[in-house]
LUMPADREN-578543 format. One record per residue (C-alpha): residue in one letter; z, y, x. Coordinates in steps of 0.05 Angstrom, whole numbers, padded with zeros to 5 digits, always signed. Example, Ala and Ser with C-alpha at 12.3 -4.5 7.8 and 13.67 -1.06 7.14 Angstrom:
<sites>
a+00156-00090+00246
s+00143-00021+00273
</sites>
This chain:
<sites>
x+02204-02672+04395
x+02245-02728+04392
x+02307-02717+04343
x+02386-02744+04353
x+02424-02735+04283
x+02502-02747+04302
x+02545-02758+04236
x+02620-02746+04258
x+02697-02746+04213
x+02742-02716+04263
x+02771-02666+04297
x+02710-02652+04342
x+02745-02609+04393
x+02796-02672+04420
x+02753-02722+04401
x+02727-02727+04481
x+02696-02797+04468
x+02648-02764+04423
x+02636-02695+04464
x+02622-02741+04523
x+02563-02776+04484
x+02534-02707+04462
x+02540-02686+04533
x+02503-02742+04550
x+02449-02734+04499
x+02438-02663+04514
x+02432-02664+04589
x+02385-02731+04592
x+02342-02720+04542
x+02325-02639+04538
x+02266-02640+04502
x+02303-02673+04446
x+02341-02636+04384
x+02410-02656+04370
x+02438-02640+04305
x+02513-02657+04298
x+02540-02661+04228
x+02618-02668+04221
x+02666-02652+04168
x+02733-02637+04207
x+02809-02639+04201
x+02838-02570+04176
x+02852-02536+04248
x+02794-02562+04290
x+02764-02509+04332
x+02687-02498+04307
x+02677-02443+04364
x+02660-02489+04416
x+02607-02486+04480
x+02565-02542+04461
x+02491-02542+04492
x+02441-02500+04472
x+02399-02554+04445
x+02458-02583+04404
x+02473-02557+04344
x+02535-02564+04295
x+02534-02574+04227
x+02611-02560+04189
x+02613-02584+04120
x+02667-02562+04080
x+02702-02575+04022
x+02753-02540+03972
x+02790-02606+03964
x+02801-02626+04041
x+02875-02644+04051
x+02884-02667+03978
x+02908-02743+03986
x+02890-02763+03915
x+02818-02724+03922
x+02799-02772+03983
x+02742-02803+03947
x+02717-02739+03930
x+02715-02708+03996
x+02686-02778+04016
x+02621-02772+03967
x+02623-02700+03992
x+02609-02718+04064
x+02556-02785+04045
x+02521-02741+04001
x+02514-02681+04051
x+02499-02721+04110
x+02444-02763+04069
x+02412-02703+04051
x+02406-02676+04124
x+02386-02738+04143
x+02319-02740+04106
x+02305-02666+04120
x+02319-02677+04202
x+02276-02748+04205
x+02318-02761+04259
x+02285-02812+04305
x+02368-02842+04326
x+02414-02836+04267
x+02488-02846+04317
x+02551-02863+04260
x+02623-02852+04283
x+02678-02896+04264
x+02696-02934+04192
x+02684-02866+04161
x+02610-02868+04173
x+02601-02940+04157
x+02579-02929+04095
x+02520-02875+04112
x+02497-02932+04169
x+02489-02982+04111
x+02454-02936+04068
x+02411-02904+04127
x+02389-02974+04150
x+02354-02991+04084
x+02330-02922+04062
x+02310-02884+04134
x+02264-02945+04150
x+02244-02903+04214
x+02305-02888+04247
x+02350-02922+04295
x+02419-02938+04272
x+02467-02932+04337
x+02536-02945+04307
x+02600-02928+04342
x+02660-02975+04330
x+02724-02933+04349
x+02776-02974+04321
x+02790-03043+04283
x+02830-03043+04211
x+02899-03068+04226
x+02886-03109+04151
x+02840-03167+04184
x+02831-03214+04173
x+02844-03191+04096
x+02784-03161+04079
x+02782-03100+04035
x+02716-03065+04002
x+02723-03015+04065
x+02728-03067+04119
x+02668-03106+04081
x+02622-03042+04092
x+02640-03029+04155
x+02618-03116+04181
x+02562-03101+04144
x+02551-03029+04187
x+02558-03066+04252
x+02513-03120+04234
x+02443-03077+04204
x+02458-03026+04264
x+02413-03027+04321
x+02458-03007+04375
x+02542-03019+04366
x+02579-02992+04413
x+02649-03009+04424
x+02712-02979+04451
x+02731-03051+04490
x+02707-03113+04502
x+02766-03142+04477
x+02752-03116+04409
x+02679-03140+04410
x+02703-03206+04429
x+02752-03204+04378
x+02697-03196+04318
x+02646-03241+04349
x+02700-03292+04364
x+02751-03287+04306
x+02711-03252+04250
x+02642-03290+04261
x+02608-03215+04264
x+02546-03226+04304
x+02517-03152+04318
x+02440-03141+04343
x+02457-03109+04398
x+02522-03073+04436
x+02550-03049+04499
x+02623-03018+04517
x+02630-02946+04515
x+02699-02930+04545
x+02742-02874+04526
x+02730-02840+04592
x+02761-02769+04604
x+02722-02706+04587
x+02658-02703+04627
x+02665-02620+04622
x+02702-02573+04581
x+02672-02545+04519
x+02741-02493+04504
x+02745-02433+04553
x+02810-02437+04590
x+02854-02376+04575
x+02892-02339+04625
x+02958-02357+04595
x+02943-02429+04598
x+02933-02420+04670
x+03004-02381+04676
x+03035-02442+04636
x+03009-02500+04685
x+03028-02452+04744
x+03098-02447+04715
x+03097-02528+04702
x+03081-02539+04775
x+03141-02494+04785
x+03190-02538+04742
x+03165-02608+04773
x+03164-02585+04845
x+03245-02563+04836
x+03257-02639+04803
x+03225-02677+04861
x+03281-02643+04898
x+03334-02677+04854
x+03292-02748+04825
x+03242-02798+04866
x+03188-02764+04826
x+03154-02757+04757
x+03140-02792+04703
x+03088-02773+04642
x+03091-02801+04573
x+03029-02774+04529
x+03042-02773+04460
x+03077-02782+04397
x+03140-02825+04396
x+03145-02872+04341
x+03155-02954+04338
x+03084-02963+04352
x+03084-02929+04416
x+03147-02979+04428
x+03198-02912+04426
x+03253-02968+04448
x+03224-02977+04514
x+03219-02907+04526
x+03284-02891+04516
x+03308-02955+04560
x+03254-02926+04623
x+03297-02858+04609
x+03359-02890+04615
x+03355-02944+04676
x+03305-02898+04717
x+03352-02839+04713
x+03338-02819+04787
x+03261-02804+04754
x+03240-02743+04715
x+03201-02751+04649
x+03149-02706+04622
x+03141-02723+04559
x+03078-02688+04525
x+03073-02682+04442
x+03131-02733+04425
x+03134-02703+04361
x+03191-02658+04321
x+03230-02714+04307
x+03244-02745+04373
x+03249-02675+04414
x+03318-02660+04395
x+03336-02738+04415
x+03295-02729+04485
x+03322-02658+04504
x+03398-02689+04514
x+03378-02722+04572
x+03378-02680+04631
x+03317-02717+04662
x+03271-02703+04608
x+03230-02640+04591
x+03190-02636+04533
x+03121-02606+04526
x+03090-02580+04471
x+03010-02617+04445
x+02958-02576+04486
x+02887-02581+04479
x+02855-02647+04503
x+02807-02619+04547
x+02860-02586+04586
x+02903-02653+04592
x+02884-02675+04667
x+02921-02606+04693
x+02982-02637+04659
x+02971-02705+04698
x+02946-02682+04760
x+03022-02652+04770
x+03059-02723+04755
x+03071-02787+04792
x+03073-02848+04741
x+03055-02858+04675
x+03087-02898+04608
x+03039-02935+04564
x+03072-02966+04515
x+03036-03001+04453
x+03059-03044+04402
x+03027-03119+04392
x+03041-03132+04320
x+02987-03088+04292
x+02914-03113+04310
x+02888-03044+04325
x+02944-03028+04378
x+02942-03099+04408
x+02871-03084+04422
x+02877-03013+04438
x+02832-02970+04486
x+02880-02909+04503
x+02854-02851+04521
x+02916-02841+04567
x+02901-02905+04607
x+02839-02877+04636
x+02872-02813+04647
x+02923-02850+04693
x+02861-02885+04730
x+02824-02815+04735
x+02874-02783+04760
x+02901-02850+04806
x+02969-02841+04774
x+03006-02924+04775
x+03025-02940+04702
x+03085-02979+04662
x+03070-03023+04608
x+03101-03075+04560
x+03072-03133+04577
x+03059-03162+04510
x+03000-03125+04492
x+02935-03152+04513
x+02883-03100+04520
x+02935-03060+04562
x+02951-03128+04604
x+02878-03128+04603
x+02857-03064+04630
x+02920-03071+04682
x+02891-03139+04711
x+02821-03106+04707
x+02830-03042+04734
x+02895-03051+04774
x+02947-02995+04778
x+02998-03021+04727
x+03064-03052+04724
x+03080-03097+04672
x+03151-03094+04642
x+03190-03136+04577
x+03247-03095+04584
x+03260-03068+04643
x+03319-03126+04659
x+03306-03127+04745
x+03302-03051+04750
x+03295-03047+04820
x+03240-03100+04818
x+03199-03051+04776
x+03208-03006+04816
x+03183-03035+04889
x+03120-03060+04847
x+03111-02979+04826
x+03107-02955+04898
x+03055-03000+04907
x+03011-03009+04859
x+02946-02982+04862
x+02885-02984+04832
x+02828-03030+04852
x+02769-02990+04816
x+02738-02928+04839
x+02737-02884+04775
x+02679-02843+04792
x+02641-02915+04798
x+02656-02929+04719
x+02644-02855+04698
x+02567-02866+04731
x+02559-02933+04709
x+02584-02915+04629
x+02529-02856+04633
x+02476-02899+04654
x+02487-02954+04610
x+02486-02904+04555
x+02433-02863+04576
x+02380-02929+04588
x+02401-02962+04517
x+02384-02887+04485
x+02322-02881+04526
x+02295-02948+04504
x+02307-02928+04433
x+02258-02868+04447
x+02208-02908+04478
x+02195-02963+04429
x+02139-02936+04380
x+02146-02990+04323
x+02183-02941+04284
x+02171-02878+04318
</sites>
């Protein structure tokens, strides 16, 4: 039997790039066992309806939360994971984010036998200064077998700019939930039905509806949310999980209505109900210039034409790309943005990415299995 050890630092339950992989593993490869180690944020939801061949590991720790007890909790979650490792004698070893960096390094010289498949979600807004963290992590990404990364932007980006050659990698986007793994309660169902409610009396009164997903801080470029609210007053705005220091701000305007953070899984009833999107992300940090937002390929799932600032690159990228987005400085010629919103659309069929990710992932996994030099 072959065996998949996952190693995970997250809130599992909204962490849909990862649930997608497992999804993957488990339904391509059923023979195999798939053990999932994480060690979650306080809150995450550990009930969840994973595959029967998958199997979740929760360490915990007295100390989780404690700022100053980070390293700690850190040696806590190495140590653990090592441990499992060498009982499993997994035959893939698959590292998520800066988090696991260290166990890839470790795994690579002491678990001669296993596959290291690491998982780059995000780069360190500190290159190029390199710190002991960002030094383990380039050395993770170049003894790994398999990288996989969240752009191509950010690949180039390391390859290009950092000289960080890696054995082998492919782009794993952060697609939307391939199914839902929290069972959907009959009062959620009674809150989207009362949502549908609200927007359908608005598009009586405004030229339709507008969805900002997220918090709202100077990184998400707050200003030019507040600007859209204020020159495209004849829109409504749903704005979802701004945060509690921007909702008393938002809910003066009359064309706003705030929205409370709801599950991740359950985001696409949310979207299916709008007409437009914001994206908004800064470009002075490295990680947000070269950003891979999940809410971007929620506005190409659900065909929903996008606003962005048209300073950053990945999102000029992904607009060019993909179509379906406007590109805005600061909304100066209004009325031009407008006319280019009515008809932009997007020139990529969604369901074509969503089958060509899965078989991308599902060959480079399957090649893994087959190769017997260390198997």
């Amino acid at each position: 039997m072959k065996k998949i050890l996952v190693l995970i630092k997250t809130k599992l339950s909204e962490d849909t790039r990862v649930l997608n992989q497992i999804s993957l593993l488990a339904e391509n490869f059923e023979e195999s066992c798939i053990t999932v180690v994480n060690f979650p944020n306080e809150g995450d939801i550990t009930d969840l309806n994973l595959p029967s061949n998958v199997s979740l590991i929760t360490i915990k720790s007295p100390f989780r939360g404690i700022k100053v007890l980070r390293p700690i909790n850190a040696m806590i979650f190495w140590l653990t994971c090592l441990l499992i490792a060498i009982k499993v004698r997994p035959n893939i070893i698959h590292c998520h984010d800066n988090a696991t960096a260290p166990l890839a390094v470790i795994m690579s010289f002491l678990i001669k036998r296993s596959y290291i498949v690491y998982d780059d979600h995000e780069l360190p807004n500190s290159y190029p200064k390199k710190s002991i963290g960002i030094k383990i992590e380039e050395l993770a990404l170049k003894k790994a077998d398999v990288v996989l990364f969240a752009n191509s932007m950010r690949r180039s980006f390391l390859k290009h700019e950092m000289d960080i050659h890696t054995k082998y990698s492919f782009i794993f986007d952060n697609l939307c939930p391939y199914h839902s793994i929290t069972p959907f309660s009959e009062q959620s169902v009674l809150s989207f039905e009362n949502l549908a409610n609200v927007l359908a009396s608005a598009r009586q009164k405004y030229k339709g509806v507008f969805l900002h997903q997220g918090v709202v801080n100077e990184a998400r470029r707050s200003d030019l949310l507040y600007t859209a609210i204020g020159k495209l007053n004849d829109y409504f705005f749903v704005i979802l999980s701004p945060g509690s220091k921007e909702e008393v701000r938002l809910n003066v305007h009359e064309n706003v209505l705030v929205l409370s953070p709801i599950p991740s899984m359950y985001l696409g009833n949310v979207w299916s109900l709008v007409d437009y999107s914001l994206i908004f992300y800064d470009s002075m940090t490295l990680n947000n210039n070269l950003c891979a937002p999940n809410r971007f390929y929620l506005s190409f799932k659900y065909s929903k034409p996008f606003i962005f600032n048209d300073d950053n690159k990945s999102l000029s990228f992904l607009s060019e790309f993909y179509g379906g987005g406007v590109a805005v400085d600061g909304f100066e010629d209004i009325e031009t943005v407008k006319s280019k919103l009515e008809l932009s659309t997007f020139k990529c069929d969604y369901n074509d990415s969503v089958e060509t990710q899965k078989e991308n992932f599902i060959s480079i996994y399957g090649s893994l299995f087959k190769d017997k030099t260390r198997l």
